[in-house]
N, C-alpha and C positions, 0 to 999 in steps of 0.2 A: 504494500500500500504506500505510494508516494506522494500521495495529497488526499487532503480529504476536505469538503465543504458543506454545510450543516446550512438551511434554510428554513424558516420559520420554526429555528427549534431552540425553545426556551426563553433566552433574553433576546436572540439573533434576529433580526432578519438575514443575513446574507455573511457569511464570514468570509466570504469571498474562497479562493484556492489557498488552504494552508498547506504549505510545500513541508513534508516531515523527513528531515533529516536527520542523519546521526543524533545530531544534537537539536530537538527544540523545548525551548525555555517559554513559558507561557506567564508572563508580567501584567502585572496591573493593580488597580486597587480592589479592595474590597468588593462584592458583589459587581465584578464587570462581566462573569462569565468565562473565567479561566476555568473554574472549579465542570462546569458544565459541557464545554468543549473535553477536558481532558475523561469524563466522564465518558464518554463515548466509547472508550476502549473499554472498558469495564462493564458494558451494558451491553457490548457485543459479546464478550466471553460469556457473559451471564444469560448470555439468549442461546447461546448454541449447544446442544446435546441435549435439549430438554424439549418436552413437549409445551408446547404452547399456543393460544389462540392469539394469531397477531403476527406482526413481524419480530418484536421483541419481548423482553419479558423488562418492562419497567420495573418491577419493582423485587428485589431480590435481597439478597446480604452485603454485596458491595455496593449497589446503587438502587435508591429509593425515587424514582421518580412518580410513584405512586399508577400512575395511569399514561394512557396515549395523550386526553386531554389536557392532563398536568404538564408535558412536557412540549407538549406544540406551545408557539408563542399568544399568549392571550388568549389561549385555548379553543381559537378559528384557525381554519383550515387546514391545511396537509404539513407532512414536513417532509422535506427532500433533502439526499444526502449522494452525496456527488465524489465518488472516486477514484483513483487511474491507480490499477492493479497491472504487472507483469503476467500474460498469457502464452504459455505453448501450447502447439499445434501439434496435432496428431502425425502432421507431416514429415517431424524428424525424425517419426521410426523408418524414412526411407524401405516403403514396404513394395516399392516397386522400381523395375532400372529405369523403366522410362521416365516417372518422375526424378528419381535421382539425377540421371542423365542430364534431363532441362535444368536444373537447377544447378548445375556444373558448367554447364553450355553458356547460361546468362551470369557464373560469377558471383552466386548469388548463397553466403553463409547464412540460411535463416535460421532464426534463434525463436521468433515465436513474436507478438505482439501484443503491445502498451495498449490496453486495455480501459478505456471510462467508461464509465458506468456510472447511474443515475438514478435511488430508488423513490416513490416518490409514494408515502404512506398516508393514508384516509382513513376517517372514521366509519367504523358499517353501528354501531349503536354506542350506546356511553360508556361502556368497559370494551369493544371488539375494536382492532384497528386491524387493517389490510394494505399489501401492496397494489395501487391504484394504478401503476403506472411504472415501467422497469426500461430504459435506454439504456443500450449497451452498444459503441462505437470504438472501430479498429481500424485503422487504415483509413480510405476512403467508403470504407461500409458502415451503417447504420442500422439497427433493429430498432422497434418501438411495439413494445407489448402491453396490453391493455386491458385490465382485469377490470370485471365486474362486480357489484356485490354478489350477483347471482352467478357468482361464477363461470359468466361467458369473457372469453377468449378473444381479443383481435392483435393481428399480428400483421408489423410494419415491415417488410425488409427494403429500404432503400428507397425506391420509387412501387414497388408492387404492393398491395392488400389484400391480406389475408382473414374475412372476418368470418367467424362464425365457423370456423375449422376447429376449433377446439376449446377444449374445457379446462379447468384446474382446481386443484384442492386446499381453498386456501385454509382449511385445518392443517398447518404445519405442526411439524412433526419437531426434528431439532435443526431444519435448515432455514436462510433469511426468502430465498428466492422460494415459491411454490411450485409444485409439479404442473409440467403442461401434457396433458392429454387428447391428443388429433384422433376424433370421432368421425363416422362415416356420415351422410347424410343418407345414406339407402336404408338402412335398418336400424343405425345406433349403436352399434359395437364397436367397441374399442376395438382399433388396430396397428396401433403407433405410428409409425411413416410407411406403411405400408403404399397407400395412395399417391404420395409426394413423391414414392421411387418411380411407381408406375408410372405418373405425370412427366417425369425427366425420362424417361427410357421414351418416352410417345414422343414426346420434343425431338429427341435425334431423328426419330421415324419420320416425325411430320416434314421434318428440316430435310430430307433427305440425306442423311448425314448417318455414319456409323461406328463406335468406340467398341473395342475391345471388353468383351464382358469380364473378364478379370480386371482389368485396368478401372472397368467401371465402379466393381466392386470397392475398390481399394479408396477411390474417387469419394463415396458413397459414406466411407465412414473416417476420411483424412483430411479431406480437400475442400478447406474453407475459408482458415484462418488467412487469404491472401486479397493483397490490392486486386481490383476490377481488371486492370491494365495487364497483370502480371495473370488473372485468371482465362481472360480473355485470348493472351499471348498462347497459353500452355494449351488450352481447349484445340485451339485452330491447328494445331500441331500435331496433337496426337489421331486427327480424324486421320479415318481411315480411307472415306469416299466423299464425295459431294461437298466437297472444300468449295464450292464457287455459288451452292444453293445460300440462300436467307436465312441467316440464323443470327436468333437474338440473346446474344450470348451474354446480357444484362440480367435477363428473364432468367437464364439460365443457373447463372451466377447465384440470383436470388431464389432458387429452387434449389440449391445444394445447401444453402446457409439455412434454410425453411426446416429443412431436413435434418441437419445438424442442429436444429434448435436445441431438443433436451440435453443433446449430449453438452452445448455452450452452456447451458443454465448447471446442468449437474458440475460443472468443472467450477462454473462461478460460487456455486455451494459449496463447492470440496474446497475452494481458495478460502472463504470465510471462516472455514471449519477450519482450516491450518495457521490463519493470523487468529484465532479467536485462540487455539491453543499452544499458543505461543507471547501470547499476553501474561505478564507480570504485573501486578496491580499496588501499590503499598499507600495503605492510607495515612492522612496528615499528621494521625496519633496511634501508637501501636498500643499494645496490651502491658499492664505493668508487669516488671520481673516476678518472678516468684525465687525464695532462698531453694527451693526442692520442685521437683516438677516428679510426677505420677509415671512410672514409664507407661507405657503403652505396644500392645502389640502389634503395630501394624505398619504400615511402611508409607514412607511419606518421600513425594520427591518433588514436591511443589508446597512453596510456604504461602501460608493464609496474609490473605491482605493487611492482617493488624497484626500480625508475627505470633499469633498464640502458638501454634506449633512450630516455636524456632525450636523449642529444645529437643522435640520429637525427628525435626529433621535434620539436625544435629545428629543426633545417636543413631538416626539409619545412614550418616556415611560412613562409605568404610574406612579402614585406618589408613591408606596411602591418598583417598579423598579429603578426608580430616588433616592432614599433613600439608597437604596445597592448599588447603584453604587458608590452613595458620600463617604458611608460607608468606601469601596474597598479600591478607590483613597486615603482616610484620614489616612486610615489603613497603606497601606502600601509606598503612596507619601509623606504625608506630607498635601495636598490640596484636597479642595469638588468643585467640580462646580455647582455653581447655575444660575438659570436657572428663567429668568422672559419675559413673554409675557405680551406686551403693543402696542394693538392699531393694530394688523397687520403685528407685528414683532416681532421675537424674538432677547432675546439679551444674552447672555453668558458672565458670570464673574465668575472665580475665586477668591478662598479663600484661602490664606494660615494660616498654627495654627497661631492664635495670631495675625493677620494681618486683615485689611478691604477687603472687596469682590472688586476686580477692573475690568473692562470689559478685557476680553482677549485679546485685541488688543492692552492694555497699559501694559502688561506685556509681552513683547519682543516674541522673536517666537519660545522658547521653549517650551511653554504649547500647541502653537499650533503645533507641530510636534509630541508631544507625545500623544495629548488627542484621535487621529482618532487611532492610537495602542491600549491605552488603551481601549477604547470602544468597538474595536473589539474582544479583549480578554475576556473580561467581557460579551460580547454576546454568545461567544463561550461554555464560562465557562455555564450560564446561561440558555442556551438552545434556545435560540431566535428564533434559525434560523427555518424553516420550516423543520420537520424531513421527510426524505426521508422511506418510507416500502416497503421494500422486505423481505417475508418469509423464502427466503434461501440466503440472506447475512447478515453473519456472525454479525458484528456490525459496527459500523462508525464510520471512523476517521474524524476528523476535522484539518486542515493543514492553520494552520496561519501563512501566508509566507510574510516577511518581508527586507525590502531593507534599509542598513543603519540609521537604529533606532538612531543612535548616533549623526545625525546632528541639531545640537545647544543644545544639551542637555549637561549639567553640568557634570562631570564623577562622582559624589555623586546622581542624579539623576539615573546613569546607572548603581550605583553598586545595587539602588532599582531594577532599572527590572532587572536585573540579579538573586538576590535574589525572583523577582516573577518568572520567571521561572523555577526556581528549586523547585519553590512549589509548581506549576500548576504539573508540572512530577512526582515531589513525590505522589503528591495527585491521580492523573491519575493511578497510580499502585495500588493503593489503591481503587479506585471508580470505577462506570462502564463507564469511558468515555475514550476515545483515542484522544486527542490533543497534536499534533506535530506541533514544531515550524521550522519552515524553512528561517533561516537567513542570509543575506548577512551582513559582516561586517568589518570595519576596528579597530573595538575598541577595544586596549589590555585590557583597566579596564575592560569589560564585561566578557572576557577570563578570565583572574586573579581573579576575583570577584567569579566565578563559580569554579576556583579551591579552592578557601576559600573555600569554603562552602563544597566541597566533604572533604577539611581535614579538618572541624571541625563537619563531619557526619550532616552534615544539605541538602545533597546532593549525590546523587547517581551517581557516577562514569559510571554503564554503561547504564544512561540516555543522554550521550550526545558523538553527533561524530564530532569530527573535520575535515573537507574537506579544504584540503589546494589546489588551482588552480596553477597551473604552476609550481607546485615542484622542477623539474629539475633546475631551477632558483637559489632555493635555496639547490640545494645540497642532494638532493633527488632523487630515480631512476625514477620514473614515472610521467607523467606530471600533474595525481591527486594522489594526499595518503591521507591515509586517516590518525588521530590521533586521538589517544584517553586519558583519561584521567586514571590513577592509583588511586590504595583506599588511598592515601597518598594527590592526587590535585596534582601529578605532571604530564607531556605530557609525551606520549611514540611518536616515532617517527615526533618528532619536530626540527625542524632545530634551530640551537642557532643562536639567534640574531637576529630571524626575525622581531621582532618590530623595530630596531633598524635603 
């Protein structure tokens, strides 16, 4: 996910494209809507694998938005939420030489396509919301699907309409998009794409025109995710006869993509399903220490948003796990956490350099505010989490979304994790992983800190975006701007004075 835009949702009308980078920092004052933008991650996680009526599930353990109508803006009309996701295509399993071939022939390393997408939710009664409306655009191609309450179906591809082909169930299940169903009009039976193959195999007939029924096949379940120009090129190529008859290879174009519909929609679920579990969520205030914690039998490899089971998943790493982590923290905090089971409990103490090991509970409640962060970073880094597969998406991001990191922590502790995030980003450019940080925060040292370091090249200027909430407030034209940072560590489009 590389931008995301929220429209009539909550304070917003329009946050316009927030570009989410390694690094974005979300600023502003009180109540401007930081807290509610960053919420979005967590209200995605929280909708996915569970049944529900709706698109989301508002209201849950990490995020209480109570209903659809609570969270639309002054609780009229829709909200729309606007995307650009990495997609691959079925194409690079190269399941045929003739495709292969052209795609050699024209020079051509395709990797898959940039993907936006556009959902756009309505109310169907005072607790049910629905998706009303789903834009999905790649190239120069366009979809436009269009649910009902009554769950009829019309479908946009490009310049063609497709209305009353089909149905959908918008009783979802644990996905955001709903299933589409292409029903017959002769008797009512479900028969998936059976009809839309039929209708492209009569088109070459009609056209006088004829492909390869292997090639066809492969065509059938590959051959979509491409520019009109580049589909247009490959089609005229592979005929076999009647290259000179009328063929509307538009029409055509739009008849494979028609066709390929569920399988675009199942890929755009399975994408949701992969960044929703791969979301890290840590709230503004974790849970206080305890001097002993209960063991417990069960295995933990994901920590709770307010760190109640730090100690739990603690004691399920194993000892050369537990060893890098202490490593991590010494390296770049200052302190190791050790970690002793006795009798049925566990119990957590801190060490700092040169210092005695004390239980974390006698060391005030900075350690405990920062250690449920760190842990999560280090699992992320790590790989812990359960990796999600899917064949045609692209790779996965990991989104470690954080609220106010700075509460009780020392500003000599923040200029460290500032300094670790600039090297989690540098390194991520470098390696094959995608972890983004998604910050809510008031702390100028974190800011400052991060502009040292792009002027003394220890940091990458276009790793990090500044989202400032309520602009206008401060003398800005729009009510989000976005800022960024110069190769020098200084703001472009920053208001003076705003810490002040």
């Amino acid at each position: 996910m590389n931008s995301l835009r929220l429209r009539n949702y909550r304070c917003f009308e329009d946050t316009g494209d927030i570009q989410l980078k390694p690094i974005t920092l979300l600023v502003g004052a009180n109540s401007s809507g930081k807290s509610s933008f960053l919420k979005f991650f967590p209200l995605l996680k929280q909708s996915i694998g569970i049944k529900k009526n709706g698109v989301f599930l508002w209201y849950s353990d990490d995020v209480d938005f109570k209903d659809f109508k609570n969270t639309v803006k002054d609780g009229e009309g829709s909200i729309t939420i606007a995307i650009e996701i990495p997609l691959a295509d079925r194409i690079n399993n190269r399941e045929s030489t003739t495709i292969s071939d052209f795609f050699k022939s024209k020079n051509i390393n395709y990797q898959g396509a940039t993907t936006y997408l556009e959902l756009t939710i309505s109310e169907i009664d005072k607790n049910t919301d629905y998706l009303e409306h789903l834009s999905l655009s790649y190239f120069d191609q366009k979809i436009d699907v269009s649910f009902s309450k009554e769950e009829q179906v019309s479908i946009r591809i490009n310049d063609d309409v497709y209305d009353e082909v089909a149905h959908c169930d918008l009783q979802l299940s644990n996905a955001v998009l709903p299933r589409i169903i292409f029903t017959s009009h002769d008797d009512g039976f479900v028969f998936g794409n059976r009809n839309i193959r039929k209708m492209i195999i009569d088109f070459f007939k009609a056209s006088n025109n004829s492909i390869d029924v292997t090639l066809n096949d492969i065509l059938f379940r590959s051959f979509y995710f491409l520019e009109k120009d580049l589909f247009k090129e490959f089609i005229t190529t592979v005929l076999k006869k009647g290259k000179n008859a009328k063929i509307d290879i538009n029409k055509l174009n739009n008849l494979y993509i028609l066709y390929n519909l569920t399988d675009i929609i199942e890929l755009v679920n399975s994408y949701f399903y992969s960044v929703a579990m791969n979301i890290s969520y840590v709230k503004p205030l974790r849970v206080m220490p305890e001097r002993y914690y209960r063991y417990q039998n069960y295995s933990v490899d994901e920590i709770s948003s307010d760190g109640k089971n730090l100690a739990m998943y603690f004691a399920n790493l194993k000892r050369d796990e537990l060893k890098k982590f202490q490593k991590w923290t010494l390296d770049y905090f200052g302190f190791e956490l050790e970690l002793h089971k006795l009798e049925g409990h566990v119990e957590i103490e801190i060490k700092e350099k040169g210092k005695k090991s004390r239980n974390m509970i006698d060391t005030g409640f900075g350690y405990n505010q920062l250690l449920p962060i760190l842990a999560i970073i280090w699992n992320a880094l790590n790989n812990r989490r359960k990796k999600f597969y899917h064949p045609y998406i692209i790779h996965e991001t990991k989104f470690i979304v954080i609220e106010q990191p700075e509460l009780h922590l020392h500003p000599r502790i923040l200029t460290m994790f500032a300094e670790v995030l600039c090297n989690i980003a540098s390194n991520s450019n470098k390696k094959d992983t995608d972890i983004r940080f998604i910050i809510e925060t008031h702390s100028e040292t974190i800011i400052n800190k991060i502009g040292s370091l792009i002027m003394s090249e220890k940091a990458n200027e276009n790793d990090v975006n500044l989202v400032l909430f309520n602009a206008k407030n401060e003398g800005l034209n729009n009510y989000v701007e976005q800022a960024t940072f110069d190769e020098k560590g200084y703001l472009n489009n920053w208001p003076i004075g705003f810490f002040l």
